[in-house]
N, C-alpha and C positions, 0 to 999 in steps of 0.2 A: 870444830864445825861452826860453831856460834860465832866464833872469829872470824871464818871465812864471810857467813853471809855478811856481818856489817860491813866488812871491806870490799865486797859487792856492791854494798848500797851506797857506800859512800863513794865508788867510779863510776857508778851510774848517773850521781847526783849533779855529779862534775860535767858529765855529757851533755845532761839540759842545757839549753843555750838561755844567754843572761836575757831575759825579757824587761829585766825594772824599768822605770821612765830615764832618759838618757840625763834629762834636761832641758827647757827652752830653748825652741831654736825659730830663726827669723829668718827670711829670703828680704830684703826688700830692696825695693827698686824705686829711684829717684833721679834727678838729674841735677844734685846738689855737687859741681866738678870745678868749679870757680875757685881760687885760693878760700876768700872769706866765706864762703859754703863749704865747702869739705873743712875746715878748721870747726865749723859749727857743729854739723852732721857730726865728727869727732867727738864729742862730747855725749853726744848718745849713745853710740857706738861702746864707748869706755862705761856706759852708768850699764848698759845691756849686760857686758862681759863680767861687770862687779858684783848683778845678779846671777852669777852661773850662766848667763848664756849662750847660746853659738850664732853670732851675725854673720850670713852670706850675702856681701855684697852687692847691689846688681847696679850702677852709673851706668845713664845714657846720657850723655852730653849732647848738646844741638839744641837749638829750634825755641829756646823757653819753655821746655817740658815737649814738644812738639813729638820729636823723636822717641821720648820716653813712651809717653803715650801710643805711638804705636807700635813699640818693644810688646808693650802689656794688650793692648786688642790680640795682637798674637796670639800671647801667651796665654790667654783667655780661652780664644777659638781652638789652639791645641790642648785644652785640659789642663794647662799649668802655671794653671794663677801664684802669684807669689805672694807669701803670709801678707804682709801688706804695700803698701802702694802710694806713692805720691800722686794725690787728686787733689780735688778742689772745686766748690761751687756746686752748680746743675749736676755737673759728670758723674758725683755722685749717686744720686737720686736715678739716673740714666742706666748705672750700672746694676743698682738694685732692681731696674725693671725687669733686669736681663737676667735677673735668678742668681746672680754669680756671689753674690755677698751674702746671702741668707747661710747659714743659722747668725743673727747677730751677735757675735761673739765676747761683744768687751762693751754690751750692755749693762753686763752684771757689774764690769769691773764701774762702770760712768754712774750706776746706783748707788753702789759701795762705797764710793769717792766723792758724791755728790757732784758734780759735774755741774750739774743746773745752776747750781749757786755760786760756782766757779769762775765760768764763763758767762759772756751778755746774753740775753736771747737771741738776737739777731747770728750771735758766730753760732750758736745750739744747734738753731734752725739750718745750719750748713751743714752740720755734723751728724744730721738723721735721717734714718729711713724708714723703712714701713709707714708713709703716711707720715712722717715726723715725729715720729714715736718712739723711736728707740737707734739709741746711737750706734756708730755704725762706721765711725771716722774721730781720728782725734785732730784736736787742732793744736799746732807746734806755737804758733807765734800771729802777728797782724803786720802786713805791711803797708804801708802809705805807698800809693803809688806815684801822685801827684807833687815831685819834687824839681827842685834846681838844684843842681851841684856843680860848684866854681872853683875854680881855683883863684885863693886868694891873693898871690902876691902877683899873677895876672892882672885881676881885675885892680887892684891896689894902685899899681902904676899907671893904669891907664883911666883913672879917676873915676870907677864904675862902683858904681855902687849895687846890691842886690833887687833887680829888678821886682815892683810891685803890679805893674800892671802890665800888658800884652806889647803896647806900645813902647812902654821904658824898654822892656829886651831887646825891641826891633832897632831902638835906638843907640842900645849899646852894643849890640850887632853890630851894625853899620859902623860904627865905630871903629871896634876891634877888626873888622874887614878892612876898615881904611890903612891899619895901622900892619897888618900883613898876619892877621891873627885867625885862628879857625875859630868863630864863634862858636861852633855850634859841632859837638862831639856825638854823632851818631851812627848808629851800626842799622846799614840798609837791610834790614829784615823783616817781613809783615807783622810778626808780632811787637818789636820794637817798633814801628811806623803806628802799629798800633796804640800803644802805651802811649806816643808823645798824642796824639790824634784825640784821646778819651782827654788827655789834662786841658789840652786843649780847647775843646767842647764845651767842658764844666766852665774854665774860665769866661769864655766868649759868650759862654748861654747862659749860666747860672745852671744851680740845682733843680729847679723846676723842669728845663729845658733837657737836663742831662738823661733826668726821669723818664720825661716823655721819649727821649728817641733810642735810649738805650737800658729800658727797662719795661716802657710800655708798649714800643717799636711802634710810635704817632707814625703815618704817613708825614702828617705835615709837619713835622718837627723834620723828620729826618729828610724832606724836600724842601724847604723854605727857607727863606732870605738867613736865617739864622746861621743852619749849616752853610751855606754859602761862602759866609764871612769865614768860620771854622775852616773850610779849606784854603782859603783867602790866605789867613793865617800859616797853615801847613807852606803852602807853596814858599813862604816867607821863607818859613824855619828852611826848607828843602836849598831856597839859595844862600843859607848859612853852613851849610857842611860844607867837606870836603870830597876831594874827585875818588879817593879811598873808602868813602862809605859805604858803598854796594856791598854786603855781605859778610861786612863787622861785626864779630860778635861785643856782647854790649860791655863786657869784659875790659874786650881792647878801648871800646870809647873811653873807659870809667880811666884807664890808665894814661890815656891821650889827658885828661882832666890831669889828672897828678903828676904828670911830668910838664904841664906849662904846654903842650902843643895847641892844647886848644882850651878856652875860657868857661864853657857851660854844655852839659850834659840834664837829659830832663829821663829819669829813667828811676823805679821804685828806689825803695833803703835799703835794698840788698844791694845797693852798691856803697852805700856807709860801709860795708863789711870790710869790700875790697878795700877803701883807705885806710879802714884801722887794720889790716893784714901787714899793712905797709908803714905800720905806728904813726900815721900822719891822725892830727889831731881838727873836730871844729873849732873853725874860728880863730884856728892859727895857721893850719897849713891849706885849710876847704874853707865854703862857706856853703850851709845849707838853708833853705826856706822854699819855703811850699810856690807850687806854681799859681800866679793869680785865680782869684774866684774868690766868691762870697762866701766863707766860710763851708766850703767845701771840701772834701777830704774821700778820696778813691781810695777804697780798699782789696787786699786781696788777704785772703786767708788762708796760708797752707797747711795743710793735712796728711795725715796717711788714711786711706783705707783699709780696712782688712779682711781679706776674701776669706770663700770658702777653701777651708786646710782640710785634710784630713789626719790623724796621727796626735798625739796626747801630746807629744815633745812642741808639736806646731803650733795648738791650740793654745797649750800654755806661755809658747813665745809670744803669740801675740796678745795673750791678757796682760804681762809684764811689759813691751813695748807702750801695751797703752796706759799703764799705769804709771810708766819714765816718765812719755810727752807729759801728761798733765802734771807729773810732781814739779812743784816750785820750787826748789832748784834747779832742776832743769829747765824750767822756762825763763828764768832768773839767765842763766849761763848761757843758754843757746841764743838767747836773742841778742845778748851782748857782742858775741861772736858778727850773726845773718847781719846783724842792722836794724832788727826790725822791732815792735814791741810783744811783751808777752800778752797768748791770748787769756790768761787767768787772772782775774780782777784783783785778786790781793795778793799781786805781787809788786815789791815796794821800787819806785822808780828812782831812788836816794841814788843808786849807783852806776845808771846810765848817763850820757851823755846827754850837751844839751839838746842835738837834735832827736835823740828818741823822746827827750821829756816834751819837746813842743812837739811832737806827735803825737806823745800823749794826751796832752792838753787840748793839741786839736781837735783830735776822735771825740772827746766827752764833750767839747765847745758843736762842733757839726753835727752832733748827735741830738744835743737841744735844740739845733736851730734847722734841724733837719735835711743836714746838707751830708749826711754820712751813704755813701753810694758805692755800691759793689761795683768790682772793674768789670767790666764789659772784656777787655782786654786779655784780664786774666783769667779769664774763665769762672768769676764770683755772679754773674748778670744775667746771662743766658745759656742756653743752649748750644752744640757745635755747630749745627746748623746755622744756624741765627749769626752770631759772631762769626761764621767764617763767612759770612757772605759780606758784613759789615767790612773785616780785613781786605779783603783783596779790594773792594772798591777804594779804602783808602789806600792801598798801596797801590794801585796800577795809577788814582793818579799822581802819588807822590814822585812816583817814576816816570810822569810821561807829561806831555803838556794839555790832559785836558783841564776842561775851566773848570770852576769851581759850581758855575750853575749845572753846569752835564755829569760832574761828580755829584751834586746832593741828586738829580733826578735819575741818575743809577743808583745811589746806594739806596733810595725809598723802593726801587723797582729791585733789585736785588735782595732784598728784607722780606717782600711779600712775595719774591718767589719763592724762597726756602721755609714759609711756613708750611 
């Protein structure tokens, strides 16, 4: 009888269903689909799986984040945030109004890590909410947005050397146009029209000027003789492309650079990835350097955010995701891969290349001389509001023939409508 019950108890035991923690698990969603981006993304993915974890993938390709971004408004509105999320800048702080990121989750882990000591203040202040209080987003890497990329043995033969001021380009443009050559590698998109538009700006206006029109949204910055010239400029660059540019991703342009079709592309260091996917090396098979300006240097900062989860397996996936991003080798690794540099100050730049070390050197040189300026472009600057009203005026008139004075007196009139 005594035998019977325990063998009762013990198929009983068996019926309980398994409740224990499964293990960390991740949804996230980005729009990292580019060769030299998924090779990067890659290596998080592999350091996630080594802690036990389970990554569900979610790539949305298009737009510079554009599309991704409204995968997740979605998925927001229907209840189904995913663990976390490729953001960046304001949108952050935007999405915290909206109640959807509270409980801050990987506070504890950015205490525990020390985080503040890690990263500069200025990236901190990106990465928090409640008032800037508490973290709430991690930061992956820092990219320069403000670049030229050349193909060397291009410019080599036809006696070009890397342009330093607004004018040297226009003159080696002209050149390489004479000679049957596509100056000028761009993918017609409003965000990309953007990116080239902000290097732009900084160069033609300075850092003071870049402040005022796209951080403190001056009327007269963003109406006057200054921007003028800025579009001036643009309309330049716009008759150095090609008839193929309307709706290039910036992918294809970076590739137009590396096969010799065309001589200069201005587009962040996520496009160093693509050349080094392709083992082309600087300064033998590219040549990199910053777009003119006074010690200027546009930044964007990518991140994940990480929403409200529900579920012990979720919670947990996302305190270990954020404790990946910021371990130093992985920001060591991944940034090697994107192009970009790491956002954690003591990690050693001995093994990067030379264009991430003079990236380096430039963020800490434009940082003393107060020329370090979040993209506008990339969503580091303002609000979507704000920046999308700035885009479209420079795209419609990169695409159409108005002047350059009726474009800065829309984009001033366009700015203080969207406040």
């Amino acid at each position: 009888m005594k035998m019977k019950k325990i063998l009762i108890a013990i198929f009983a035991i068996s019926l309980v269903p398994n409740i224990s923690f499964a293990g960390p698990k991740a949804e996230v969603l980005h729009w990292w689909t580019s060769g030299g981006e998924a090779k990067a993304l890659s290596v998080l993915k592999a350091d996630f799986a080594d802690k036990g974890g389970e990554w569900t993938d979610m790539p949305v390709a298009g737009g510079g984040g554009d599309a991704a971004m409204q995968t997740l408004k979605a998925r927001i509105v229907a209840g189904d945030a995913p663990a976390a999320a490729q953001v960046k800048g304001p949108a952050i702080q935007e999405y915290d109004d909206q109640g959807v990121i509270k409980p801050y989750n990987i506070d504890a882990v950015a205490k525990a890590e020390g985080w503040d000591k890690l990263v500069s203040k200025q990236v901190a202040q990106h990465m928090k909410c409640n008032n800037f209080t508490q973290y709430c987003a991690a930061p992956v890497n820092i990219h320069r947005i403000d670049w030229f990329w050349a193909n060397k043995k291009v410019l080599d033969s036809n006696g070009i050397k890397m342009p330093t001021s607004w004018s040297e380009f226009n003159a080696a443009a002209d050149k390489l146009q004479a000679a049957g050559i596509i100056p000028f590698a761009h993918g017609g998109q409003p965000w990309q029209d953007a990116t080239v538009f902000e290097a732009v700006a900084l160069g033609i206006g300075g850092n003071d000027f870049y402040k005022k029109a796209f951080i403190d949204l001056d009327q007269k910055a963003l109406s006057g003789s200054t921007m003028v010239k800025v579009f001036d400029q643009m309309r330049k660059l716009k008759s150095y492309t090609d008839a193929g540019s309307p709706g290039r991703d910036w992918n294809v342009a970076t590739g137009m650079v590396m096969d010799g079709k065309a001589a200069f592309q201005i587009m962040g260091d996520w496009a160093k990835g693509e050349f080094s996917a392709k083992g082309l090396k600087p300064g033998k098979d590219y040549y990199c350097s910053p777009t003119p300006s006074n010690k200027g240097y546009l930044y964007n900062v990518d991140s994940f955010v990480f929403y409200n989860v529900k579920g012990a397996d979720k919670l947990e996936g996302q305190k270990l995701l954020a404790s990946l991003i910021m371990g130093k080798n992985f920001q060591k690794v991944f940034n090697m891969y994107k192009g970009s540099i790491p956002a954690r100050l003591d990690v050693s730049m001995a093994d990067f290349d030379d264009c991430a070390k003079k990236s380096n050197a430039d963020l800490n040189a434009a940082s003393a001389a107060g020329g370090l300026m979040p993209s506008y472009a990339h969503g580091m600057a303002l609000k979507g509001a704000q920046s999308g009203a700035i885009t479209d005026v420079v795209t419609e008139h990169f695409n159409s023939n108005m002047s350059s004075k009726d474009a800065a007196k829309k984009l001033a009139a366009a700015v203080k409508a969207s406040l």
